[in-house]
C-alpha positions in Angstrom: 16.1 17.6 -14.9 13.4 17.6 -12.2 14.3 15.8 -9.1 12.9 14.0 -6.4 12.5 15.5 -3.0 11.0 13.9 0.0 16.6 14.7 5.3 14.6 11.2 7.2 14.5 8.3 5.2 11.0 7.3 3.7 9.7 3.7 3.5 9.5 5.0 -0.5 12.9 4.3 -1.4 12.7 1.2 -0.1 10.1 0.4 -3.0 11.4 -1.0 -6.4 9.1 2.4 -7.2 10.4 5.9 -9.1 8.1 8.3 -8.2 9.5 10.5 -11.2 7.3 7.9 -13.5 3.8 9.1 -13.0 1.8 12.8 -13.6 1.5 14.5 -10.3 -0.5 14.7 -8.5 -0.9 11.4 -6.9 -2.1 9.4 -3.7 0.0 6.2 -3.9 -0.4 3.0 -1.1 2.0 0.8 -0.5 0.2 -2.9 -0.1 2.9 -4.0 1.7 2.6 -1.5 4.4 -1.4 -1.8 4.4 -0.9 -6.0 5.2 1.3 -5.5 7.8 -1.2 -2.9 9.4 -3.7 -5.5 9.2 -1.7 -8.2 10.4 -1.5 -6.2 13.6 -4.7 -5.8 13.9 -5.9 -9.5 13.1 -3.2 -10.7 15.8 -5.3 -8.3 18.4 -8.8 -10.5 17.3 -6.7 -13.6 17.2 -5.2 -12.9 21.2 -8.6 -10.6 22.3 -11.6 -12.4 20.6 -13.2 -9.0 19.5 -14.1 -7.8 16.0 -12.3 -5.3 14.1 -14.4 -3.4 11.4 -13.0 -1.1 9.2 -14.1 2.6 9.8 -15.2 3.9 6.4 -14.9 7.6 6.9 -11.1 7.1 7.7 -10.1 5.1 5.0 -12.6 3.9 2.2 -10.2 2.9 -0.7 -12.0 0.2 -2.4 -9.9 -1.7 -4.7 -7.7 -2.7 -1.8 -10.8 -4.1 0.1 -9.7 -7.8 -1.0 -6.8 -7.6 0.7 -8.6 -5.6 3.7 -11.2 -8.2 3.8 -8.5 -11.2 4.6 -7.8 -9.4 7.9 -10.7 -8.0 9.2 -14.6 -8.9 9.7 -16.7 -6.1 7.7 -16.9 -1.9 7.8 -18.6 0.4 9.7 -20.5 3.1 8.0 -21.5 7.4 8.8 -23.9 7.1 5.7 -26.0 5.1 3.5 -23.6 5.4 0.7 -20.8 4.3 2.9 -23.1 1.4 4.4 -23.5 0.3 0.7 -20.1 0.6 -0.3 -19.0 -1.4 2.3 -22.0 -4.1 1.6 -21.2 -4.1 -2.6 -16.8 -4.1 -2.3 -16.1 -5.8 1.0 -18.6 -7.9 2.3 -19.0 -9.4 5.9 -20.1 -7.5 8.7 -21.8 -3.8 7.8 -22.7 -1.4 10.8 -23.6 1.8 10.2 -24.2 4.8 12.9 -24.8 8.6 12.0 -26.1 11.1 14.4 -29.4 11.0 12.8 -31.4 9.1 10.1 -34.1 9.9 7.7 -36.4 7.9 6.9 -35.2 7.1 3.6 -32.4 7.1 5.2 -33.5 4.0 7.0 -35.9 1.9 4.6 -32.1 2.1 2.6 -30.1 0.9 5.2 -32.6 -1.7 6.6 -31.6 -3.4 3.4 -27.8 -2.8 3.7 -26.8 -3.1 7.1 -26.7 -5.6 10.0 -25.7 -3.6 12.9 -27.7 0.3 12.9 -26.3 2.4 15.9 -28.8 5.0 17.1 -27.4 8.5 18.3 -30.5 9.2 20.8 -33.6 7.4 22.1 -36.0 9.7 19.9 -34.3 8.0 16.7 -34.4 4.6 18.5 -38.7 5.1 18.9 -38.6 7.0 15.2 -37.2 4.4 13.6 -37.5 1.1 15.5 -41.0 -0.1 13.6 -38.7 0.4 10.3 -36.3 -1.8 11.7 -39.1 -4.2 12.7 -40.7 -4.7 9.3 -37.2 -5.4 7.8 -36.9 -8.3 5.7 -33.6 -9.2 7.1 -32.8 -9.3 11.0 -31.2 -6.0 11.9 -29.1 -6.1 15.7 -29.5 -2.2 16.8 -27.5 -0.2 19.2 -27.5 2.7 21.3 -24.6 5.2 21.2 -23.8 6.6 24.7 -21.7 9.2 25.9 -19.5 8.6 28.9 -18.7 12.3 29.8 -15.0 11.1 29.7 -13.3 13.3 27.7 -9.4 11.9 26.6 -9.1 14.5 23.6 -7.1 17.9 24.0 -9.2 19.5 20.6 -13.0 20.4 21.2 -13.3 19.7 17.2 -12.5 15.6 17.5 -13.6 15.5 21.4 -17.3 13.2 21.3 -17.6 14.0 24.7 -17.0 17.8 24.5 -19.5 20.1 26.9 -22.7 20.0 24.8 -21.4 17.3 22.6 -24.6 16.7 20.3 -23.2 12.5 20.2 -24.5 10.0 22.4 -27.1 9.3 25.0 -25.9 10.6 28.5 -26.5 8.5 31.9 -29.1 10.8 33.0 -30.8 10.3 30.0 -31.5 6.7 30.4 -33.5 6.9 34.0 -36.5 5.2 33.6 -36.2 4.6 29.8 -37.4 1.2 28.5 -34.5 -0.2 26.3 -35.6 -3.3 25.0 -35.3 -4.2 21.5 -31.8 -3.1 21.4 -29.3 -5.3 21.2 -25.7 -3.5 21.7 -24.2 -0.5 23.7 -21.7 1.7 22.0 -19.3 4.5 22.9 -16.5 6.4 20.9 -14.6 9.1 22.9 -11.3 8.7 21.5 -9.1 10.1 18.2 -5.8 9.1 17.7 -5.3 7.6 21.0 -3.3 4.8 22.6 -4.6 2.1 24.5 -3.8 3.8 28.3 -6.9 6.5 26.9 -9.5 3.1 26.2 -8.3 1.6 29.6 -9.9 4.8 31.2 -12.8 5.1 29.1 -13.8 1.6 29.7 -13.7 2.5 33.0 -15.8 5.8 32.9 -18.2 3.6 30.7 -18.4 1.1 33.6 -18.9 3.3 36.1 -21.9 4.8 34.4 -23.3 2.2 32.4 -22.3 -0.7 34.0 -25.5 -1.6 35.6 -26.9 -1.7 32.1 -24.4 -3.5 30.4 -26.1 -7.0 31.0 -29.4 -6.1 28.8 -26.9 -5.9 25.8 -25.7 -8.6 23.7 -22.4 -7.1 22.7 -20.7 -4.0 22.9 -18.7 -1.6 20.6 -16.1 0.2 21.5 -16.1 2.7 18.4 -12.8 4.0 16.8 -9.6 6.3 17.4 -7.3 3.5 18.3 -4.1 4.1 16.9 -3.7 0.5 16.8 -0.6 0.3 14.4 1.5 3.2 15.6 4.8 2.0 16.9 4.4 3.4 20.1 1.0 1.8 20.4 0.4 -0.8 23.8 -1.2 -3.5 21.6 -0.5 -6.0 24.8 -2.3 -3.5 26.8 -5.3 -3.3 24.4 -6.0 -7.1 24.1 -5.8 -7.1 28.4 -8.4 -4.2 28.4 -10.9 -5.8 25.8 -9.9 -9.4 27.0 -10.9 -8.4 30.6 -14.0 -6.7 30.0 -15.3 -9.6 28.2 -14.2 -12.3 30.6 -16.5 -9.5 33.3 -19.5 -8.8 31.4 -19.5 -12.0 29.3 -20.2 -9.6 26.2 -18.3 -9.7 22.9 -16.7 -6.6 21.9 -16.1 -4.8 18.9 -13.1 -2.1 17.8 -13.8 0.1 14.4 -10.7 1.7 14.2 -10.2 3.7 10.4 -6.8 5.6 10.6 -5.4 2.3 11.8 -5.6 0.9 9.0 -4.0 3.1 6.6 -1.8 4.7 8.9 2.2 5.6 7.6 0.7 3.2 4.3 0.9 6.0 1.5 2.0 9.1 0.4 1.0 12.3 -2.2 3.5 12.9 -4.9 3.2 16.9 -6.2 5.2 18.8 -8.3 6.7 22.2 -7.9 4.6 25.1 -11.1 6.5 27.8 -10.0 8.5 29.8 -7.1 7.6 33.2 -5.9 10.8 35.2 -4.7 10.7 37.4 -1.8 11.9 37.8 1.7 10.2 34.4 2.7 10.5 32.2 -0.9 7.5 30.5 -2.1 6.6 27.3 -4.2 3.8 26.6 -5.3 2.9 22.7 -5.8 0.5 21.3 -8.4 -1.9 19.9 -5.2 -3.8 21.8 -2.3 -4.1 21.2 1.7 -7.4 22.7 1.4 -8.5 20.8 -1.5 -6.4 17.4 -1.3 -5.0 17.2 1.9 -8.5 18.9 4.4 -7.1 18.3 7.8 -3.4 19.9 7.4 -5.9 23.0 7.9 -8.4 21.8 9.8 -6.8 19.0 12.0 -4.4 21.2 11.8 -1.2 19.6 11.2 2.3 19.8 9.7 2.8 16.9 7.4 6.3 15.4 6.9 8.3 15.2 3.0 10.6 13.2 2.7 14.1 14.5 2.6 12.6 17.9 4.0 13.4 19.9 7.5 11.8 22.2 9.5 12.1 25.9 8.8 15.7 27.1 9.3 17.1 23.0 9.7 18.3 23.2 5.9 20.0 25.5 3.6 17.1 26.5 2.0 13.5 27.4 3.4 10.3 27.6 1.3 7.0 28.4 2.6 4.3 25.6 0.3 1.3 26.7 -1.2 -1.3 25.1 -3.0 -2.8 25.1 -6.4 -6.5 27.0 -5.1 -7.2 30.9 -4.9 -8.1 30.6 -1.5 -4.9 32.6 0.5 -4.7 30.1 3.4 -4.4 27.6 0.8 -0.7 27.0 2.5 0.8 23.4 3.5 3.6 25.0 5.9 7.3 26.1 6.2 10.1 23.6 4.9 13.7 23.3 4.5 15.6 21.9 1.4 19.3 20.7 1.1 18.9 22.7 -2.3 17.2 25.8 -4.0 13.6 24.4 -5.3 13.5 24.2 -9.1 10.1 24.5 -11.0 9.7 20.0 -11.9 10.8 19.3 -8.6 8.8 16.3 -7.0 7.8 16.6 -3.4 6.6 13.9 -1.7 4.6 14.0 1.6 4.5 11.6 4.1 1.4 9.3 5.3 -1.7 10.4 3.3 -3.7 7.3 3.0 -6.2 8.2 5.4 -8.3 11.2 5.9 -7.0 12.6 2.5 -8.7 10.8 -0.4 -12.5 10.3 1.8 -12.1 14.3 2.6 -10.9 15.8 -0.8 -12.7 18.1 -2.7 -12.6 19.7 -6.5 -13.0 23.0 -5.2 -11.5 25.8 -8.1 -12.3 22.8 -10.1 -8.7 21.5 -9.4 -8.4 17.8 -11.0 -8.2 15.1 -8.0 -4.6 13.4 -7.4 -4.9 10.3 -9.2 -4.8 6.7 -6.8 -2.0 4.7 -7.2 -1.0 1.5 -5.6 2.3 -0.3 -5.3 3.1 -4.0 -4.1 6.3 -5.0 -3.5 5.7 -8.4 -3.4 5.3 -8.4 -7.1 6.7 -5.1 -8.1 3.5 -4.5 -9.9 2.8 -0.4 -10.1 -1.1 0.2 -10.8 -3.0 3.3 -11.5 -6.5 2.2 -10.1 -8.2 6.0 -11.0 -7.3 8.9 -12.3 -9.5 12.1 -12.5 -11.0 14.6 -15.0 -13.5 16.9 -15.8 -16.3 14.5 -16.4 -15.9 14.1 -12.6 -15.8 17.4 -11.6 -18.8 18.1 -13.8 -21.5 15.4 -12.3 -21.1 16.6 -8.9 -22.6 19.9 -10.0 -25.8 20.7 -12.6 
């Protein structure tokens, strides 16, 4: 009979929640988890006074927006589509920044969103008379870049040597900036709230003697606002003391804050290769469902798993797609692996369901959620070829 697998224990099996009962693969989000991720962050604009938006390209899972929308004030969008998404399932507040816009690009989001960040001041002039002619009053922003770097990986670092994201301070000499309303900046990725403390200070330092021609200011994403670890005291001091200063409201967007440790992807072991180093191969994909264990990259947890060597019995993961880096990693099992096996891996809510892809036209892990409040189990989508047939023509 094929068993569950997921040595640490996982927030799972505390849910009145078999994850033997479904076909594999799935993404599956524990309500329960989400609302107290929320709760964390409403208590930072309850203490603080800022704004929390959810950031879209992070987490963008829809039919949990009701509950998202009790917590927090509106999304922030990287797209029209994301803009609109926001606008049609959650409501409130809708900002929207990309590094550039199109024009159709714009005469769509002039009628979707209430906050538009520009990347540079030649979008700002390209697009302001659009903004202007708007039906609806539009509040528009100016991305800068502080030149304050606080992330180790050029790949998530906005303020990277020839970054191609916000306005720099040199930049701005001379330059008329009226008819903008707000001053953003987003330097950080996974970061606690000791890496904003010295960005607001970099920002200061550079901007500050602009500051007062905005009407608020955003502090863009990255906060790792619900990690365990995470200074949340320190974070409503920082944002509580740069408003009390400037006399500016502020806004946070965090995305991975939101979901974070809320979900998991259940897969299922097709077959094992034997050989010097054993392999199983799973019925999902990193490349495919799972993006940034490749690209990040990163070593996700399963539950009841070890590193390489820890256990008994060490398996090297690989993924459903012909591509041969398609691999996961190197784990250890109490056990041999059996094809049926269930693995289950450990915090993909975020980043994993807004990144996936049907490349090798491998069917998309269904979306599951679970509330333990009711005990109600609910399979909001599941995939098929239809799908995989109308993104292509």
């Amino acid at each position: 009979m094929a068993e569950l697998y997921g040595g640490r224990k996982s927030r799972m099996q505390d849910l009145a929640f078999d994850p033997r009962a479904l076909e594999t693969p799935y993404y599956i989000v524990d309500i329960g988890r989400l609302r107290q991720n929320l709760a964390i962050l409403a208590d930072v604009q309850r203490r603080s006074g800022c704004k929390i938006l959810l950031a879209l390209k992070g987490f963008a899972m829809w039919s949990v927006f009701p509950v998202v929308r009790e917590y927090l004030v509106g999304t922030t969008a990287s797209s029209v589509y994301e803009a609109r998404l926001g606008r049609e399932e959650m409501g409130g507040e809708v900002h929207a920044y990309a590094p550039a816009y199109s024009d159709q690009d714009m005469r769509e989001l002039v009628e979707i969103a209430d906050h538009i960040v520009f990347n540079s001041l030649n979008q700002w002039r390209r697009h302001r008379d659009t903004v202007a002619a708007a039906p609806r009053k539009i509040e528009c922003a100016l991305r800068v870049n502080p030149e304050h770097s606080e992330t180790e990986y050029p790949l998530y670092d906005p303020c990277a040597p020839g970054s191609r994201l916000g306005v720099r301070r040199a930049q701005l000499e001379g330059e008329d900036l009226s008819g903008l309303s707000g001053l953003h900046f987003h330097t950080l990725c996974q970061k606690g709230a000791d890496a904003l403390q010295r960005t607001v200070a970099a920002v200061e330092r550079k901007f500050g003697d602009l500051i007062p021609q905005f009407q608020w200011v955003n502090f863009g994403g990255g906060h790792h606002i619900s990690r365990p670890d995470y200074d949340v005291d320190l974070l409503v001091r920082v944002v509580t003391d740069f408003q009390n200063k400037w006399q500016r409201p502020v806004y946070l967007e965090p995305g991975e804050a939101i979901a974070l440790d809320t979900g998991w992807l259940v897969s299922e072991v097709q077959d094992i290769i034997d050989g010097p180093q054993p392999i199983a191969i799973l019925d999902t994909s990193a490349t495919a469902h799972m993006p940034d264990v490749l690209e990040a990259p990163y070593r996700p947890e399963i539950v009841e798993a070890g590193t390489p060597g820890e256990k008994s019995h060490t398996y090297r993961l690989g993924g459903l797609t012909c591509l041969a880096g398609d691999v996961i990693g190197d784990y250890s099992f109490d056990r041999p692996l059996q094809v049926g096996d269930r693995l289950v891996f450990e915090d993909m809510a975020h980043y994993t369901m807004v990144k996936n892809t049907m490349f090798n036209g491998v069917r998309l892990p269904s979306i599951v959620t679970v509330d333990p409040a009711s005990g109600e189990t609910r399979v909001v989508r599941k995939f098929g070829y239809e799908d995989y047939k109308s993104r292509l023509s």
